[in-house]
C-alpha positions in Angstrom: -0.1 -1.5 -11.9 3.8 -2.2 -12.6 6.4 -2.4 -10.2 9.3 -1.0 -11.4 12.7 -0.2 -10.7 11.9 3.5 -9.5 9.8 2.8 -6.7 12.5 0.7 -5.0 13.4 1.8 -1.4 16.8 0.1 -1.0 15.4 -1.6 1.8 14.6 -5.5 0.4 11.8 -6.5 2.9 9.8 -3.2 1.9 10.7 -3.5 -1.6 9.1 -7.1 -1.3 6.1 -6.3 0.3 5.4 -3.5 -1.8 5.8 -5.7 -4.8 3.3 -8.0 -3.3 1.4 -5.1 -2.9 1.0 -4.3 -6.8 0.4 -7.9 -8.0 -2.7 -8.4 -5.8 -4.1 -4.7 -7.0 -3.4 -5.7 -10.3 -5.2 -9.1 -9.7 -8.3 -6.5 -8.5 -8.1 -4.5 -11.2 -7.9 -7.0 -13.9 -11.5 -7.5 -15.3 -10.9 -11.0 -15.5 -10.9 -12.0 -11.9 -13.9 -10.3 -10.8 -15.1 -13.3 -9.2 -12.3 -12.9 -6.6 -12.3 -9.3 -5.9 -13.6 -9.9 -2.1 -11.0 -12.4 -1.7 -8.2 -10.0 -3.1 -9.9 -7.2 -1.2 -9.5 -9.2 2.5 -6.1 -10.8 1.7 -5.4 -6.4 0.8 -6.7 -5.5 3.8 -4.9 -7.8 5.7 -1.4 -7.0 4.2 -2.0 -3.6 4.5 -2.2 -3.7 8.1 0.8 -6.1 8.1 3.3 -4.4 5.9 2.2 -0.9 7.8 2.7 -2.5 10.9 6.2 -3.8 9.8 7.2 -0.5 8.4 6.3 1.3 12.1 8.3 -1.6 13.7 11.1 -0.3 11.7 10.6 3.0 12.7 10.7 2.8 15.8 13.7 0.8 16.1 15.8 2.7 14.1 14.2 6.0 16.0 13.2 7.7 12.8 12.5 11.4 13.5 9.5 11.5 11.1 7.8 8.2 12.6 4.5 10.0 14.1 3.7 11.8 10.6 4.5 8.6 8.8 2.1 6.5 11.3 -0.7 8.8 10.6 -0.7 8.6 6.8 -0.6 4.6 7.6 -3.9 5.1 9.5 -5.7 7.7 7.2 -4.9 5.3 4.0 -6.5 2.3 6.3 -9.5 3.9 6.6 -9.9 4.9 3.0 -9.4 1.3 2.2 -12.1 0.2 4.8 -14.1 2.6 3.4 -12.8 1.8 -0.5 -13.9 -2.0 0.5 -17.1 -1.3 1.6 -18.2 0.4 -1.3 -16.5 -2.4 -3.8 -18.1 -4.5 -1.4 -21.5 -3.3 -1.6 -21.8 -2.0 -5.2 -19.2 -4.3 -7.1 -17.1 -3.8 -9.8 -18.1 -0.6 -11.6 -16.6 1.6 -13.7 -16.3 4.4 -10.7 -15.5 1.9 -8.1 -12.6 1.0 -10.9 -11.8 4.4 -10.8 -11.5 4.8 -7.6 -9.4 2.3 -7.0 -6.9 3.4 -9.2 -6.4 6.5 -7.5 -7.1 5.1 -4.2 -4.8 2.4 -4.1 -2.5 2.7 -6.8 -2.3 6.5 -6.7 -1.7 6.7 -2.9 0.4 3.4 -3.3 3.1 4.7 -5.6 3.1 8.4 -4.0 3.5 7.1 -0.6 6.6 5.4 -1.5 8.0 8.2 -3.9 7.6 10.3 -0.8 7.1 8.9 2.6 9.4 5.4 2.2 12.2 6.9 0.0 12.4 9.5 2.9 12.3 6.8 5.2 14.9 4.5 3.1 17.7 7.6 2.9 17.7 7.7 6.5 17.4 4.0 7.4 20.4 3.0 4.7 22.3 6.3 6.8 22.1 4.2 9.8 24.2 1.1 8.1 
């Protein structure tokens, strides 16, 4: 999964933890380092919940209008990736579980910051 120039927000400290964001999913989706899939998969989980939580913070303080709706797609994507893990977890790297992350992760990933965080980013960089 590439970062790339058209998924930048404008804002550097989202732009950096989304890009952190893409190397460890490419580290989970490389065949290669299937012996560290759990450990990508908790240190995921855990910046997930960070860089959301970051995000909110930002919302909040700059009072963006749309911070409720954002907030909820932070908490439905956290339960797909509990549930995402679980399943990788429990049945390991398979073909479908490869599959599934891809559109999962990398899917909602790059969608949620074409959408959501470029919406965010026009009005945040408004602000300045």
């Amino acid at each position: 999964m590439l970062w790339s120039k058209t998924l930048e927000t404008g804002i550097q400290s989202i732009d950096d933890q989304h890009k952190e964001l893409f190397k460890q999913v490419d580290i989970l989706i490389d065949s290669k380092n299937v012996n560290r899939h759990k450990e990508v998969l908790d240190y995921l989980e855990k910046y997930i919940a960070k860089h959301f939580s970051d995000e909110q913070k930002m919302h909040i303080e700059s009072k963006y209008p749309k911070a409720a709706e954002h907030k909820k797609y932070h908490d439905e994507y956290v339960k797909v990736f509990k549930q995402l893990k679980e399943k990788y977890v429990k049945e390991g790297p398979t073909p479908s579980n490869n599959m599934e992350i891809n559109k999962s992760v990398v899917g909602w990933l790059k969608d949620h910051i074409m959408v959501c965080d470029r919406d965010f980013a026009t009005y945040y960089k408004a602000l300045k």
